[in-house]
C-alpha positions as CSV (number, residue, x, y, z in Angstrom):
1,X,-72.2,173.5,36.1
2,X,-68.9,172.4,38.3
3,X,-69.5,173.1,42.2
4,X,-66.7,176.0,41.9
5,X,-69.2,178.1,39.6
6,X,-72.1,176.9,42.3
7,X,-70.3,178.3,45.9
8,X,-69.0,181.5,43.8
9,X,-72.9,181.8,42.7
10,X,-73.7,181.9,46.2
11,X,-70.9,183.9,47.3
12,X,-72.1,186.7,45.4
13,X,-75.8,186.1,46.0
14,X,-74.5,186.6,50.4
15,X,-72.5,189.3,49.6
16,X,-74.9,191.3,48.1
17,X,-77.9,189.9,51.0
18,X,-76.2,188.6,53.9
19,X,-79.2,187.7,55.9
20,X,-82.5,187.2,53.5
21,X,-85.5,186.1,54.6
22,X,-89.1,185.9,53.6
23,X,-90.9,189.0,53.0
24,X,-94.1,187.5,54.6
25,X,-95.0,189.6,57.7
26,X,-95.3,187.0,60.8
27,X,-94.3,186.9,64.6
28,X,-94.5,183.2,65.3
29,X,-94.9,180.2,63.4
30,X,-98.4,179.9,63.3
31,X,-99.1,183.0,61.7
32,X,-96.2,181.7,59.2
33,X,-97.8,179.1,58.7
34,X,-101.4,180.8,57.5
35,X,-99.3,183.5,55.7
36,X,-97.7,180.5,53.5
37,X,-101.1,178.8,52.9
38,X,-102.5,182.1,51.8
39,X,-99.7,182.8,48.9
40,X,-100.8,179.6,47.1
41,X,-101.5,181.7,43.3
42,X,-100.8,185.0,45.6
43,X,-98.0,187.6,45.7
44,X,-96.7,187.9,49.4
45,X,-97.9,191.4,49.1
46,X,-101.6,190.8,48.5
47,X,-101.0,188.1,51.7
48,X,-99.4,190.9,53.9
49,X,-102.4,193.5,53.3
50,X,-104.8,190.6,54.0
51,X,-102.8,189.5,57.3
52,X,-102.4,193.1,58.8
53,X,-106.4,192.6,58.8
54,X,-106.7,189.1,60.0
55,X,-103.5,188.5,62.9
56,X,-104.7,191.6,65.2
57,X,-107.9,189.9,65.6
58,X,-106.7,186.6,65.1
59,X,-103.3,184.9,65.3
60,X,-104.1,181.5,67.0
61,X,-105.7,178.8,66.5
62,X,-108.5,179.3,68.7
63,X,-108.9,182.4,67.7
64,X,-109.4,181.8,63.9
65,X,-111.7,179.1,64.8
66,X,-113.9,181.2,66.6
67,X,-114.0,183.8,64.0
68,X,-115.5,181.1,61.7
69,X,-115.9,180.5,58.6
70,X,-117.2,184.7,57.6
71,X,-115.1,186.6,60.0
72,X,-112.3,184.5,58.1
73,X,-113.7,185.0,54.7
74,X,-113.9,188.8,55.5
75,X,-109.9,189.2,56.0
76,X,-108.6,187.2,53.5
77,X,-111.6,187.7,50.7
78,X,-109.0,190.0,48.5
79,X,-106.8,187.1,48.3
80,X,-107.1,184.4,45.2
81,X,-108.9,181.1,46.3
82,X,-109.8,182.5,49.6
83,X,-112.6,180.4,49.8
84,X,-111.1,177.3,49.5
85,X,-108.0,178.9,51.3
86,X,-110.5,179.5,54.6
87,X,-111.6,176.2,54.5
88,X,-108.4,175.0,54.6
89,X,-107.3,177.5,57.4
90,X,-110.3,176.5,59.4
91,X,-109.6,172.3,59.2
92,X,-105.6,173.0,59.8
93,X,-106.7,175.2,62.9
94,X,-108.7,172.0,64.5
95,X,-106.3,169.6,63.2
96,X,-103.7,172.0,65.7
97,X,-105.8,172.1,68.4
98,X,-106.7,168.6,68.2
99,X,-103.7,166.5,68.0
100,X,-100.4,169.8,68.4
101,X,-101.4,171.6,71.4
102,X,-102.0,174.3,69.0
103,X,-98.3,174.1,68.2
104,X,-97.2,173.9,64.2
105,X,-95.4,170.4,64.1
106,X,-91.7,170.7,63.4
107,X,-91.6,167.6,60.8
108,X,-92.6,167.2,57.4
109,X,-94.7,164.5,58.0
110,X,-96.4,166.2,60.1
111,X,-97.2,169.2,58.6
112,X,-97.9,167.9,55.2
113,X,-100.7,165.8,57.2
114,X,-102.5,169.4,57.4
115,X,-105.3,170.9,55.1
116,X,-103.7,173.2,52.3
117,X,-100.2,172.0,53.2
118,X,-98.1,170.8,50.8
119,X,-94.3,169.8,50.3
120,X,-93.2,173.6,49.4
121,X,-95.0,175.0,52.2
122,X,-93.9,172.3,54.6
123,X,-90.5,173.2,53.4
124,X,-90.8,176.7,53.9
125,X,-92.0,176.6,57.4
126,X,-89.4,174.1,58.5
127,X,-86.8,176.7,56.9
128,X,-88.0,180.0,58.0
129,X,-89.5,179.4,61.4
130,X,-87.2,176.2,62.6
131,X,-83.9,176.7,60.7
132,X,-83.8,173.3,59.1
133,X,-81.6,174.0,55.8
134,X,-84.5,172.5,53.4
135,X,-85.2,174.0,49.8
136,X,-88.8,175.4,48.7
137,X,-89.0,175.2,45.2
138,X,-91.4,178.0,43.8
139,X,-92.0,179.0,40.1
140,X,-89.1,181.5,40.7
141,X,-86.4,178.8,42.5
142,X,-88.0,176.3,39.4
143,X,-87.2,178.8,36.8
144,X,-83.6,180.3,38.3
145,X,-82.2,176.7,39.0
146,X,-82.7,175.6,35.3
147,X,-82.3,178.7,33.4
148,X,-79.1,178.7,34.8
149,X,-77.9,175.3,34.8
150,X,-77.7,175.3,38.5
151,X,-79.7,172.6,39.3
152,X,-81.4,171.4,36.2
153,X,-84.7,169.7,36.6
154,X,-88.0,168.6,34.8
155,X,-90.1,169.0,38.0
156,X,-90.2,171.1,41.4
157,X,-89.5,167.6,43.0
158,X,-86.1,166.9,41.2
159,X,-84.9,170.3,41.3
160,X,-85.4,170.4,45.2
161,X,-83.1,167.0,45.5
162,X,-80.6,168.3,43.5
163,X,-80.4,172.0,45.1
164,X,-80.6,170.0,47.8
165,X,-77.4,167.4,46.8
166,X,-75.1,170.6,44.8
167,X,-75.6,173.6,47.3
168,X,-72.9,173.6,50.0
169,X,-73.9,173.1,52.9
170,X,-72.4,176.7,54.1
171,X,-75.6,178.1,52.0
172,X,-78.3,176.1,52.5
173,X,-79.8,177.6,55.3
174,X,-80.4,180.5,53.1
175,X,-80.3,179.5,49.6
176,X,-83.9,179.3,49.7
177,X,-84.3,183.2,49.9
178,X,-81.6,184.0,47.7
179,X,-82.9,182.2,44.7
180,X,-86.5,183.1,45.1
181,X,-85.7,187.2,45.9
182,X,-83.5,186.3,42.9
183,X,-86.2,184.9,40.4
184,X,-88.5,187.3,42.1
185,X,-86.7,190.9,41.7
186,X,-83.9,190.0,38.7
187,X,-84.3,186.6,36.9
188,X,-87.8,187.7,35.9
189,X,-89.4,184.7,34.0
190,X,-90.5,187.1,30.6
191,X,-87.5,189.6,30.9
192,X,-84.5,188.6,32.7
193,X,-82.8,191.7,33.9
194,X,-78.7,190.0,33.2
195,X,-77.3,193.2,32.9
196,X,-78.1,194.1,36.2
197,X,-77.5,190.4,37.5
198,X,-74.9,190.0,40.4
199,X,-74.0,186.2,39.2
200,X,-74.6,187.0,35.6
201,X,-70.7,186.3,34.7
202,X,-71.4,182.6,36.3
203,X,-74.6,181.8,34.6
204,X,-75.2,179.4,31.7
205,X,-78.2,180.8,30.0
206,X,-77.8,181.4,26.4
207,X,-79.7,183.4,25.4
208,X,-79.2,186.7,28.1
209,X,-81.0,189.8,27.9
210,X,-77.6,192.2,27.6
């Protein structure tokens, strides 16, 4: 794909959502943060029910911490892996407290140093909460970025760097949510809706569901 096709992509994907964002519910980073680690193998809805429970009673570190290990478990025990999830919430809260002045770290090495944190969610939260234009690959930005031919890659890794290398730099702040709302709502990985797709005159898959 030349970079022409790739900037009118995006064009259309602004014009149509000028200002996306996550549709994780949070008021500061930290309860980013604990949203992103709770959508590992989870829809963001599942996550929002869970954290309309948990961030009234709970939305520091401190907080969580004193609730323990149960009062966690009862908030987020409709979510997948919320056992393992907790434990992770728990050990990133102390980690915070410990060596962040509670504060969520604004590098990747930092964050990435924290339970249950990974490169995606690392990516994510230094996106969404502190503006830096990274890319977060997800199964829906993996699957829109090669069934396209926009950035082609055998791993989440690869395609990241090369979102990272094509996208123009006008987009990148935002590229992130277009292509996942896009995977997400249109570029459905069983049943592509194309003939409803907004960039469906600039993609390259073959074999489109018109």
């Amino acid at each position: 794909m030349n970079s022409a096709k790739r900037r009118e992509i995006f064009a259309c994907l602004k014009s149509a959502n000028p200002n996306p964002t996550t549709e994780l519910e949070y008021r500061s980073p930290f309860e980013l943060l604990i949203a992103v680690i709770l959508s590992a193998q989870a829809t963001d809805k599942s996550v929002n029910l869970a954290t309309r429970k948990l961030f009234p009673q709970a939305n520091t570190p401190d907080k969580i911490l004193a609730l323990g290990e149960a009062g966690l478990t009862e908030c987020i025990q409709s979510i997948g892996l919320y056992k393992t999830k907790a434990r992770n919430i728990l050990a990133t809260c102390q980690l915070l407290m410990q060596q962040q002045h509670s504060e969520v770290p604004r590098t990747r090495e930092l964050l990435e140093q924290l339970p249950g944190v990974g490169r995606k969610t690392a990516n994510v939260i230094l996106n969404t909460a502190f503006g830096e234009p990274t890319i977060a690959v997800d199964t829906h930005i993996f699957r829109v970025a090669n069934r396209t031919g926009l950035a082609p890659g055998k791993n989440v890794l690869e395609v990241e760097l090369k979102l990272l290398k094509v996208v123009p730099k006008e987009f990148r702040q935002n590229a992130h949510h277009w292509l996942i709302l896009h995977g997400r709502y249109v570029c459905k990985a069983r049943k592509p809706e194309c003939s409803a797709c907004k960039i469906n005159h600039l993609c390259e898959f073959k074999d489109k569901n018109i």
